[in-house]
Every structure is written in structure tokens, then in C-alpha cells.
C-alpha positions in Angstrom: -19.4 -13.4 -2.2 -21.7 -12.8 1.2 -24.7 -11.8 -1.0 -26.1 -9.9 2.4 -23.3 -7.3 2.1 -25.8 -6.3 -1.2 -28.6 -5.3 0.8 -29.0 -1.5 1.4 -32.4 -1.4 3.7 -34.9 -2.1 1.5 -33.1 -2.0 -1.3 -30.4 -3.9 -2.9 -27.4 -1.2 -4.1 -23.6 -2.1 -5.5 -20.7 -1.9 -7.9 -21.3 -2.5 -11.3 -18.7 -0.3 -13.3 -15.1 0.1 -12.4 -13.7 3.4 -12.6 -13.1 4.7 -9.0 -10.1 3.8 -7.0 -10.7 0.7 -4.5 -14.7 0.1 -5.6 -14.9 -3.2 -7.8 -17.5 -4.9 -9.3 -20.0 -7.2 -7.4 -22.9 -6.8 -9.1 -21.9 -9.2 -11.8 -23.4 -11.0 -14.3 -23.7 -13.9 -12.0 -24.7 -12.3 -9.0 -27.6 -10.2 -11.1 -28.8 -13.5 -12.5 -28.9 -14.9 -9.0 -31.3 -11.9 -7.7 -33.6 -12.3 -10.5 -33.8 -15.5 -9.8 -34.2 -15.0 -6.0 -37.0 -12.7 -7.2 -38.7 -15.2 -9.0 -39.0 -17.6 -5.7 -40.1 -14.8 -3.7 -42.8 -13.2 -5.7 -43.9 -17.2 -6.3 -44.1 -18.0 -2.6 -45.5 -14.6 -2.1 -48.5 -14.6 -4.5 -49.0 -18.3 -4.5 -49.3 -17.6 -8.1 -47.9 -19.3 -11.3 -47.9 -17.4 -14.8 -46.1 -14.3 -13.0 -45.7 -10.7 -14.8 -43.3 -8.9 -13.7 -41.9 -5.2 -15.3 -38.5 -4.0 -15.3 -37.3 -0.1 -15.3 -34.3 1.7 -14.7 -33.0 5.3 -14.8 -29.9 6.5 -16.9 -27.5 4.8 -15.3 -24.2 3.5 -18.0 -25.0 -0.1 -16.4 -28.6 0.1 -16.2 -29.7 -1.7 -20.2 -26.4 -4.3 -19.3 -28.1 -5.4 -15.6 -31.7 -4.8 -16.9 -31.0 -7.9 -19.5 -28.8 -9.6 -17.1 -32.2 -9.9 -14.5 -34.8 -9.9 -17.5 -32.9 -13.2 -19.0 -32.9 -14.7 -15.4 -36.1 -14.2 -14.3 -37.5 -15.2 -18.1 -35.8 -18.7 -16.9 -37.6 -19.3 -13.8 -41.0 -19.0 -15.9 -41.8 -15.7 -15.5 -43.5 -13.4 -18.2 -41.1 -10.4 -18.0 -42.2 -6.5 -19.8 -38.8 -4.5 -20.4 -40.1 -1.3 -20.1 -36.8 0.8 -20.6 -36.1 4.1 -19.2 -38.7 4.8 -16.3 -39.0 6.3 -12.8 -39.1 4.4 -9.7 -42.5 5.4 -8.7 -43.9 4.9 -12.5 -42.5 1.2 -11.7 -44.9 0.8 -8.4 -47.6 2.4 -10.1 -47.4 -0.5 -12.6 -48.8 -2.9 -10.4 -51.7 -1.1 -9.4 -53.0 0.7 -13.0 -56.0 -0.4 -14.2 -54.4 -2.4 -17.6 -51.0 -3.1 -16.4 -51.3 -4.5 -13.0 -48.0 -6.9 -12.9 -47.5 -9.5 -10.2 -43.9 -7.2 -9.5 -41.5 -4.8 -10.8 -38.4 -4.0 -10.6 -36.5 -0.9 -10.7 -32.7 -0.5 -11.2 -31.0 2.3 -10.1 -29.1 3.8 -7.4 -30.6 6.7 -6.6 -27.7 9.7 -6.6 -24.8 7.5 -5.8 -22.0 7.7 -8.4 -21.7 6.7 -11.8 -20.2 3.4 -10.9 -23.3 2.0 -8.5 -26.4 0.8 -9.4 -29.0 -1.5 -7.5 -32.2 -3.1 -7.5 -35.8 -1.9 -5.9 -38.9 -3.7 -5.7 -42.4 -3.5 -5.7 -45.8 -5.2 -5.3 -49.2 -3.8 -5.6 -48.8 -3.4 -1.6 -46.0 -0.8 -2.0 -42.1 -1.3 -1.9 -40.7 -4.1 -0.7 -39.2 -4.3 2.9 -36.0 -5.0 4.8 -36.9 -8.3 5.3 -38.5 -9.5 2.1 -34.8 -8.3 0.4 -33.5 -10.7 3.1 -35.1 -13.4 1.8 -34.7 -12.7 -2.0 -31.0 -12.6 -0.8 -31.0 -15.9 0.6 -32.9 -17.0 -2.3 -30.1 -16.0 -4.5 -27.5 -17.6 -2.6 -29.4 -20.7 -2.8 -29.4 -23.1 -5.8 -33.6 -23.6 -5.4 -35.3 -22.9 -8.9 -38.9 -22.4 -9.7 -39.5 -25.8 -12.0 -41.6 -24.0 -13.9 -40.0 -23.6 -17.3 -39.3 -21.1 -19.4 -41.2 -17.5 -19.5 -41.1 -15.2 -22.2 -39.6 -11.6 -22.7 -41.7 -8.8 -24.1 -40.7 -4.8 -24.6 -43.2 -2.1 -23.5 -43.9 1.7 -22.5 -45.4 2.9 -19.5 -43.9 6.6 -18.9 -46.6 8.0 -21.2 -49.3 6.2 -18.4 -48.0 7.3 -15.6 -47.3 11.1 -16.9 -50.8 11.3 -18.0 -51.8 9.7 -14.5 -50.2 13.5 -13.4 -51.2 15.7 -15.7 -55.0 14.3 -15.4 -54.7 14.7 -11.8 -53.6 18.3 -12.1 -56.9 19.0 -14.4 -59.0 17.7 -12.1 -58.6 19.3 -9.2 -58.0 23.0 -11.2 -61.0 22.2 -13.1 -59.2 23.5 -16.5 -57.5 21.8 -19.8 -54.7 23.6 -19.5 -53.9 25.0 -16.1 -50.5 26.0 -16.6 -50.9 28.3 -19.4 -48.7 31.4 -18.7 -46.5 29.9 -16.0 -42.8 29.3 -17.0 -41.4 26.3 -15.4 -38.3 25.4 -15.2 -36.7 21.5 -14.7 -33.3 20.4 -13.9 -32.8 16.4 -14.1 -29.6 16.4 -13.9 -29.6 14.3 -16.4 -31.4 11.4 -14.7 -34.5 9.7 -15.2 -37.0 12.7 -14.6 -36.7 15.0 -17.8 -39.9 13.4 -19.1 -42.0 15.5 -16.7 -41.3 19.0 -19.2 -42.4 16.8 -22.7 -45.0 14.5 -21.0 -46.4 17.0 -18.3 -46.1 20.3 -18.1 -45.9 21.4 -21.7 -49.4 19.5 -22.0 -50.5 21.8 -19.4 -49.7 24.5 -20.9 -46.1 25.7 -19.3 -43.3 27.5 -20.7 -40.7 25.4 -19.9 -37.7 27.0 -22.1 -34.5 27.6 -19.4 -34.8 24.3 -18.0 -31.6 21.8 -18.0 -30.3 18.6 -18.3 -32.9 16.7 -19.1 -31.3 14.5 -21.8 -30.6 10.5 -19.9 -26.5 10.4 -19.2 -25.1 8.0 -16.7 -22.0 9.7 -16.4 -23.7 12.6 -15.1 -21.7 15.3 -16.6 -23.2 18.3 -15.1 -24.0 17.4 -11.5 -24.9 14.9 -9.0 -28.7 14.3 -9.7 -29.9 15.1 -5.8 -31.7 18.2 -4.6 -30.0 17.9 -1.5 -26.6 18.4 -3.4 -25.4 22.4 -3.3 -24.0 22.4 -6.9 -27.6 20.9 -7.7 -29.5 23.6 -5.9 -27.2 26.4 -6.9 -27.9 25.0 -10.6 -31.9 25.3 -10.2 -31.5 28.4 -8.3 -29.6 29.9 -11.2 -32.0 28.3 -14.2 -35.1 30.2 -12.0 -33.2 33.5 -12.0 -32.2 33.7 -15.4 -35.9 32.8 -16.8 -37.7 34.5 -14.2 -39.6 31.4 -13.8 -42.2 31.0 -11.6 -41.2 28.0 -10.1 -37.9 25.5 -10.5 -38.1 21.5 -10.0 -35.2 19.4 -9.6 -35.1 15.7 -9.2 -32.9 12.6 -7.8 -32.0 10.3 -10.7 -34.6 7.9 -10.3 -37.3 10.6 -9.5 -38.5 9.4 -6.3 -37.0 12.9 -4.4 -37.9 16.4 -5.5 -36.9 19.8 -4.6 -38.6 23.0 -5.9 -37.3 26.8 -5.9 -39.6 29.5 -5.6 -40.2 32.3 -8.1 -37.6 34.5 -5.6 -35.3 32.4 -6.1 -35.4 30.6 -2.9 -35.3 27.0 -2.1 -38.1 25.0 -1.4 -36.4 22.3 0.2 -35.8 20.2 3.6 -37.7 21.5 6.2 -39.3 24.4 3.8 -40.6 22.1 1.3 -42.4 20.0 4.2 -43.8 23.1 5.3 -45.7 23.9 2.1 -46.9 20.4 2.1 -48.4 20.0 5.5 -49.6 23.9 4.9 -51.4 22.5 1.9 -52.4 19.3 3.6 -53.9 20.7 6.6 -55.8 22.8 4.4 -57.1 20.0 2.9 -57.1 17.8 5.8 -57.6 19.6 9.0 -55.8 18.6 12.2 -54.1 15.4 10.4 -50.4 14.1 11.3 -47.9 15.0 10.0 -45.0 12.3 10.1 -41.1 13.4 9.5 -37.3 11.9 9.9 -35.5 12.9 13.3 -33.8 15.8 12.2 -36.6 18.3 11.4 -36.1 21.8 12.9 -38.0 23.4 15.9 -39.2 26.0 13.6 -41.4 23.4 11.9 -42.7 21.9 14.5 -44.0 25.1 15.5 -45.6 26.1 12.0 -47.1 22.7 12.1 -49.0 23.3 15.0 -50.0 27.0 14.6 -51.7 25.2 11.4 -53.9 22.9 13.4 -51.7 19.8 12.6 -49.9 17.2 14.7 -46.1 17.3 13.9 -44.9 13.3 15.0 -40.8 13.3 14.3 -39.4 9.9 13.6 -36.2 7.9 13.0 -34.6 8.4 9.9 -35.0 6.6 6.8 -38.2 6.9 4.2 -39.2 3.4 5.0 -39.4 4.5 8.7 -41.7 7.3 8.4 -43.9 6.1 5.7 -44.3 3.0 7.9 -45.0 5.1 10.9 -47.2 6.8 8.9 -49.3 4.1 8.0 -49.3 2.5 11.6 -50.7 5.8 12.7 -54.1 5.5 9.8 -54.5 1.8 11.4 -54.5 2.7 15.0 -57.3 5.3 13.7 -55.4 8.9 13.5 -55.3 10.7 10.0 -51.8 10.8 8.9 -51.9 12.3 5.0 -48.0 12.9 4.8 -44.7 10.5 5.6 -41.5 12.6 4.7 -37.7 13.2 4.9 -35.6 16.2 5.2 -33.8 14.7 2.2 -37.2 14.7 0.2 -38.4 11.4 0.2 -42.2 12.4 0.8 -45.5 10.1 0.3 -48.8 10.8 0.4 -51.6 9.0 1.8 -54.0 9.9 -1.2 -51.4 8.1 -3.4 -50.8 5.0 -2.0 -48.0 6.6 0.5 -45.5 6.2 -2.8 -42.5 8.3 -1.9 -43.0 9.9 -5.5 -40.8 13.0 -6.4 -42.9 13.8 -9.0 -46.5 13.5 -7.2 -44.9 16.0 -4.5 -44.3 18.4 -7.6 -47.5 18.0 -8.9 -49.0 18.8 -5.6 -47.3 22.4 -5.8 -48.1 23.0 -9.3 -52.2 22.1 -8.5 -51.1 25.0 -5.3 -49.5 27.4 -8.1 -52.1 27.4 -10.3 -54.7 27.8 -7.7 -53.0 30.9 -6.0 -52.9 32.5 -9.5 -56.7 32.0 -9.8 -57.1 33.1 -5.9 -54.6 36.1 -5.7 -51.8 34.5 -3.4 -48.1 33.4 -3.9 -46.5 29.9 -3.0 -44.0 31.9 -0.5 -46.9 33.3 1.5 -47.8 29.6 2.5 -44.5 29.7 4.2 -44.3 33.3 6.0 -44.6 32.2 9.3 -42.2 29.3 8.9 -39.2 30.1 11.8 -36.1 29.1 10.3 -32.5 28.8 12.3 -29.6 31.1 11.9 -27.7 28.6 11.7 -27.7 24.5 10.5 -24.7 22.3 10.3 -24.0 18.4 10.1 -21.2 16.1 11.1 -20.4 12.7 10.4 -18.0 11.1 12.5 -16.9 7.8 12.0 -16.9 5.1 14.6 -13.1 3.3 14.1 -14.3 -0.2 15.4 -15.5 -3.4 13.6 -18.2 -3.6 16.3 -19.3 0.4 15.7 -23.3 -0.4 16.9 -22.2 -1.6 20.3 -19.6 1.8 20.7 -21.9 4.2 19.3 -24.9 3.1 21.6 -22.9 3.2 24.1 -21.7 7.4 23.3 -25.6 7.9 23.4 -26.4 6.7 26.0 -23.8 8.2 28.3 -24.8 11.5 26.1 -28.4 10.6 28.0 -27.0 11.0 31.4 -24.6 13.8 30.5 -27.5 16.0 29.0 -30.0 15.7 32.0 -27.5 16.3 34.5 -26.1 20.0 32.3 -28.0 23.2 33.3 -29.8 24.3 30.7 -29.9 21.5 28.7 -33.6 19.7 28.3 -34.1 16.0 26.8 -36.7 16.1 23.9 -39.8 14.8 25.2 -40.2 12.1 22.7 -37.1 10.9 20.7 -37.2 7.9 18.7 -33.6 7.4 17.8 -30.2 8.9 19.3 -30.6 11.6 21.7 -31.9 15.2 21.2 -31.5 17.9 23.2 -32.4 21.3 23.8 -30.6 24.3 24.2 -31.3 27.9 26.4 -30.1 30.9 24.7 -26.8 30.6 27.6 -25.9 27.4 25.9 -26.3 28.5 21.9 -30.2 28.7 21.8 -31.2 26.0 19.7 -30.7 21.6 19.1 -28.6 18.6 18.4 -29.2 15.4 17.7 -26.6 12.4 18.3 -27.9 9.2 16.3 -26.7 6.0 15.1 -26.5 6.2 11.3 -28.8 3.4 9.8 -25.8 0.9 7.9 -22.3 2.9 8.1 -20.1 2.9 11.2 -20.9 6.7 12.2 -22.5 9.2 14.5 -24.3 11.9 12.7 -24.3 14.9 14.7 -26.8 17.4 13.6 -26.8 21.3 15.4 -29.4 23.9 14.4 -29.0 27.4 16.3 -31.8 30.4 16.1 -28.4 32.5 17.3 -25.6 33.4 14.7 -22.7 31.7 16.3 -24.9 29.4 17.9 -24.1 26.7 16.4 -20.4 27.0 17.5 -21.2 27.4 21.0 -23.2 24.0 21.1 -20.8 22.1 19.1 -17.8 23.6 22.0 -19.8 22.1 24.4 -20.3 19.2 22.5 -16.8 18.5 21.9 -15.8 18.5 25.8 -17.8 15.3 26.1 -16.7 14.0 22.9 -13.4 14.1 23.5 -13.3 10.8 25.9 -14.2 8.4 23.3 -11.0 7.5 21.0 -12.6 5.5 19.1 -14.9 8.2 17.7 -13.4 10.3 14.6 -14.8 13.9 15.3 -12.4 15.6 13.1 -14.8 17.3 11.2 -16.0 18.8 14.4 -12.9 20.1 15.8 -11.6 21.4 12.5 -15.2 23.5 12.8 -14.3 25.4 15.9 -10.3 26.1 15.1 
């Protein structure tokens, strides 16, 4: 097989179970030992190092324990000295390489973040921070080589490191609220899904002191039985939503599968999530950090960038993807300007105070430090947020490009979008755009923004419309449409069948 087809940005994602209609397995037993192996060579050429350690994780996948020996085995062969460490988190696995103790050469991580049952992949990680696009390029080629590391035969040993990294948390929590057990009289509800993040109610909020009865799913099951493990997922939210209600909790935390995302809901029962939950942070963070940058994905709303500033902070919107803006992030800090937060819409989030780790539950345990502060200081989480604008109206499209050579095509739709949109009355280019094309609408033209982009591997056009007008967002997409219609080659579908 074309072992590049494998490579998912920075990470490496495929089939390993069969059990939906046309997706068959590639991530075989071959193919695993291959990457393990490819692996090996890098992290050897890398470090210039012999006698490598290297830790392996993975979330609750059904395949996880089957590729997790199939890469442990491999990688024992090249000479490496490999710590199975089970069930884990992607961030615990990073964190790995840089606690004082632990400190591996690399780790690994296998899951596939919210996909289906039947995916599952491979992430990476040195004590420099996930691996990038290129370096899984490499590992790739490595596995499709035959090269070897000559060094013999490592060793395989089992090991624990959740019970670290939670008390990494629930110290850091202590610390800055000054008290043992800060959460005492809070209820807090959790909803894993279950994925890899029920450990945070046993490990760290019942140490705390929390009352964490109401909260669900927590128990590891690849098949997923309840619902897709993703707070950007409605039956997700609505099931957080619901556990916060029913409990009157103070606050609700739901996690991706591999617990590098988080979403929160607020004690009214209303979601902390997209461009809300990046409000609370940089509303927390520019508190703490006054005037500092903060960096977000393309798609953030005009509302935020207006909180951001009327908080003393520097909003900087970037392309999509959490390697982009947590890159862009750092690149800023070099160049000298403060930059404490990198984050997604989709919750992907890292801080510059740890390590700039897109770590689900670090963003969590930012807002519980917040919650127990504002108990202490006579304030509520929601007030952070007041002055956060929100649109009427917010809808997405994804509109497939119907061409082998979709990058070409689709460039080619923004662009002319470029020239269309600065020629239209009462249209206005953003001022700084770093992917696709975003425009700005008067209230004669729906009152609000789209953004046209190139999605980062599939062959479509996301179209994203936010309106401050109800019906907005139907007026902009009508106008929208008359210039889409030209390009045959361009499913919009979705977008027609949205104005009928």
C-alpha cells in the first residue's frame, strides 16, 4: 500500500476494524510493525541517541491493546526500551517526556480522536511537543523502507502514568487557590463518552473535594455506545447539557476520546463551547496577562474579536488546524510578542504556561482554578462572558469538490470569489485573511460573514456564514449561491437544499 495515504497532518489515522460498508483495514499488522519501526529510525537519527525509551498510550478504542502490541513488539526489535503504559490521554503521553522521573526519548499515542469505532491512528511526541507534518513524512518513508536500526533487541516493560499526570492537575489547582481541597461544595459533572477522560472524576476532582454524582459514561468502550466522544457533536452537548440540569451542577465537562478537546457547560445550562469557551479563556488570560495575543482558527466570530479587544487583548485569527495556530502562536513569543493562548473553535486549546500542549484537560482545569476563585470572590463563570456578542445565526457547509485535482479547482473558486467580493457593494474583504477568503457583510446584504476556504486534506470548500440578523444567514448564502452556481464541479447541495 502507498504508506503516505496514512498520514493525517501530523498524525497518522486509518482502518483497523472492519465493520462499516466500503472502509477496510490498512492498518495491519504489517503496516503497524512497519511504523514502529519507522519510529525507531526517526527518534534515532533525531536524538543521536542509542538506548532509546519510548512510552506507548492509547484511549478506549476496540483496536487500541491489538495495535499497541503490534508497535510495542516492533519497536522492542529495533533496540528500543519500550514502557506499555495502557489506557492514557494524549496529552498525559507528551507530558511523559518532560516529568521529572519519566522523561522518555518518545511516546506514542494511539487513537483517533472522535472518528468511528473502526479508525484508529498513531500521534507522536518528543520533549519538544508533538511531532509535525514533516517528521510523520519521514517516519512514513521510513516504514516503507526495509532500513533497520542494527542495534538488537530492546526490552518491553508495563507501567502507569495517569495517576502522575492527574496529580500534575489537581496540585496545580491547589496551588494557585491556596487550599487542600478547593472544590469542596461544588458538584461537577463529567461526560467521557466513554473515551479515555473518565479518570479526571476518580483521580481529580473527587481529591478536590467535588461532588461529582450525575456525571456519565465514564467507563473505557470503544464501541462507543452512548455517543460520539466530541464536544463539538450535538447529541454530546445535548447529553452534558442534560447531566448539568438534572444535578444542578455547577459546572459540566465533556471530553474528545483521547482528551486532548474539552467543552464545559455552565451552571445555566448553557454551553461553554467554540467561540464562548475561548472567550472565558482569553477573559481569564488577559487577566492574568494583560494586553497578550490571543491566537485562534479562521472561523472565529466578529463578536469575539470584539470582546477580545474591549479586554485589552490582541485577537490574531489564523488558518485552521491546531498545529497551525499553536505554531503561529509560538512564532509570535519568538518574534517577541506575548502570545499565552493557541486555540480552535473545535477545542483544541494550548497554553503557553504549559508547554502550548493542546490539553483538554489543562483547559478544564483552568476553569475549575476560575470557579473556585469566583466562589471565594462573589462572581459567576457567566459574568466573564456578558459582554461576549454572539450571532443570530451560524451555519456551515461542506461542499465537495468532484475532481481528482480538487486544490487546483478550489483555489481557483477563491480566488475568483476575491475579485467578485471587492467589486459587490457592500461587501468588504477582511483586512488580514490567512486562508480562503472572508468577507464582510452590511446589514442590506445579511449583516454579518463568510468564509470560503480550502479544507486542509478532503476535496471540499467549507463555507462558513454567521449573521447578527435572524434570516441573515439566508440572505448571504442567496447571494452566495448566484456566484456559486458557475462552477460544476463544485457540489453545493447542501446549500441550495438550505434556501428551498
Amino acid at each position: 500500500m502507498d504508506y503516505k495515504k496514512l498520514q493525517n497532518g501530523s498524525d497518522i489515522r486509518g482502518v483497523a476494524l472492519e465493520g462499516i460498508e466500503g472502509q477496510h483495514i490498512n492498518l495491519t499488522e504489517a503496516v503497524c510493525q512497519d511504523i514502529g519501526r519507522g519510529f525507531a529510525l526517526w527518534l534515532m537519527k533525531k536524538t543521536g541517541k542509542t538506548g532509546l525509551r519510548v512510552a506507548v498510550g492509547r484511549d478506549s478504542r476496540l483496536s487500541g491493546k491489538t495495535l499497541c502490541d503490534w508497535i510495542c513488539g516492533s519497536m522492542v526489535e529495533q533496540g528500543i526500551q519500550v514502557t506499555d503504559f495502557g489506557m492514557a490521554s494524549t496529552p498525559a503521553m507528551f507530558m511523559a517526556t518532560v516529568t521529572p522521573g519519566y522523561e522518555f526519548d518518545g511516546t506514542v499515542m494511539i487513537t483517533a480522536s472522535h472518528l468511528p469505532f473502526n479508525r484508529n491512528g498513531f500521534k507522536f511526541f518528543t520533549n519538544q511537543g508533538g511531532l509535525e507534518s514533516s517528521d510523520i513524512k519521514q517516519i512514513l518513508a521510513y516504514a516503507e523502507s526495509t532500513d533497520t536500526t542494527g542495534l538488537g533487541h530492546g526490552a518491553l516493560f508495563h507501567g502507569e502514568f495517569m495517576d502522575i499526570y492527574s496529580k500534575i492537575l489537581a496540585d496545580k489547582i491547589r496551588s494557585v487557590t491556596g487550599t487542600e481541597r478547593p472544590l469542596e461544595g461544588f458538584r461537577i459533572v463529567v461526560d467521557a463518552g466513554n473515551g479515555a477522560g473518565g479518570f479526571y472524576v476518580d483521580k481529580v476532582l473527587k481529591p478536590l473535594g467535588a461532588n461529582t454524582e450525575g456525571s456519565r459514561y465514564l467507563d473505557p468502550d470503544g464501541s462507543f455506545p452512548n455517543h460520539i466522544p466530541n464536544p463539538e457533536n450535538k447529541q454530546a452537548m445535548e447529553s452534558i447539557i442534560e447531566a448539568v440540569k438534572e444535578t444542578n451542577a455547577d459546572l459540566g465537562i465533556i471530553f474528545d476520546t483521547d482528551v486532548d478537546r474539552a467543552g464545559a457547560v455552565l451552571s445555566d445550562g448553557s454551553e461553554l463551547n467554540r467561540n464562548r469557551i475561548i472567550a472565558m479563556l482569553a477573559a481569564i488570560l488577559l487577566r492574568e496577562h494583560p494586553g497578550t495575543t490571543i491566537v485562534t482558527d479562521s472561523i472565529t466570530s466578529s463578536g469575539l474579536a470584539k470582546f477580545i479587544a474591549e479586554k485589552g487583548g490582541i485577537h490574531h485569527r489564523f488558518k485552521r488546524g491546531y498545529r497551525n495556530v499553536i505554531n503561529e502562536s509560538i512564532r509570535l513569543n519568538n518574534l517577541g510578542q506575548d502570545s499565552q493562548l493557541a486555540i480552535e473553535t473545535s477545542g483544541h486549546g494550548a497554553l503557553k504556561e504549559n508547554y502550548f500542549l493542546d490539553d483538554g484537560a489543562y483547559l478544564v482545569t483552568k476553569l475549575l482554578i476560575e470557579l473556585a476563585n469566583s466562589k471565594k470572590n462573589g462572581y459567576s463563570l457567566e459574568s466573564l462572558i456578558s459582554t461576549l456578542e454572539e450571532p443570530a445565526e451560524s451555519v456551515e457547509f461542506r461542499m465537495n469538490i468532484l475532481l481528482e485535482d480538487f486544490k487546483t479547482y478550489g483555489q481557483k473558486v477563491i480566488d475568483d470569489l476575491k475579485v467578485y467580493a471587492a467589486e459587490r457593494s457592500g461587501w468588504t474583504l477582511a483586512d488580514s485573511n490567512y486562508e480562503g477568503v472572508r468577507v464582510n457583510l452590511d446589514s442590506s446584504h445579511g449583516d454579518g460573514w463568510f468564509l470560503l476556504r480550502l479544507s486542509l486534506h478532503d476535496p471540499l470548500l467549507p463555507l462558513n456564514i454567521e449573521s447578527n440578523l435572524p434570516g441573515g444567514a439566508k440572505i448571504i448564502a442567496s447571494e452566495l449561491a448566484d456566484f456559486l452556481n458557475v462552477y460544476d464541479k463544485l457540489d453545493a447541495t447542501g446549500l441550495h437544499n438550505y434556501l428551498k
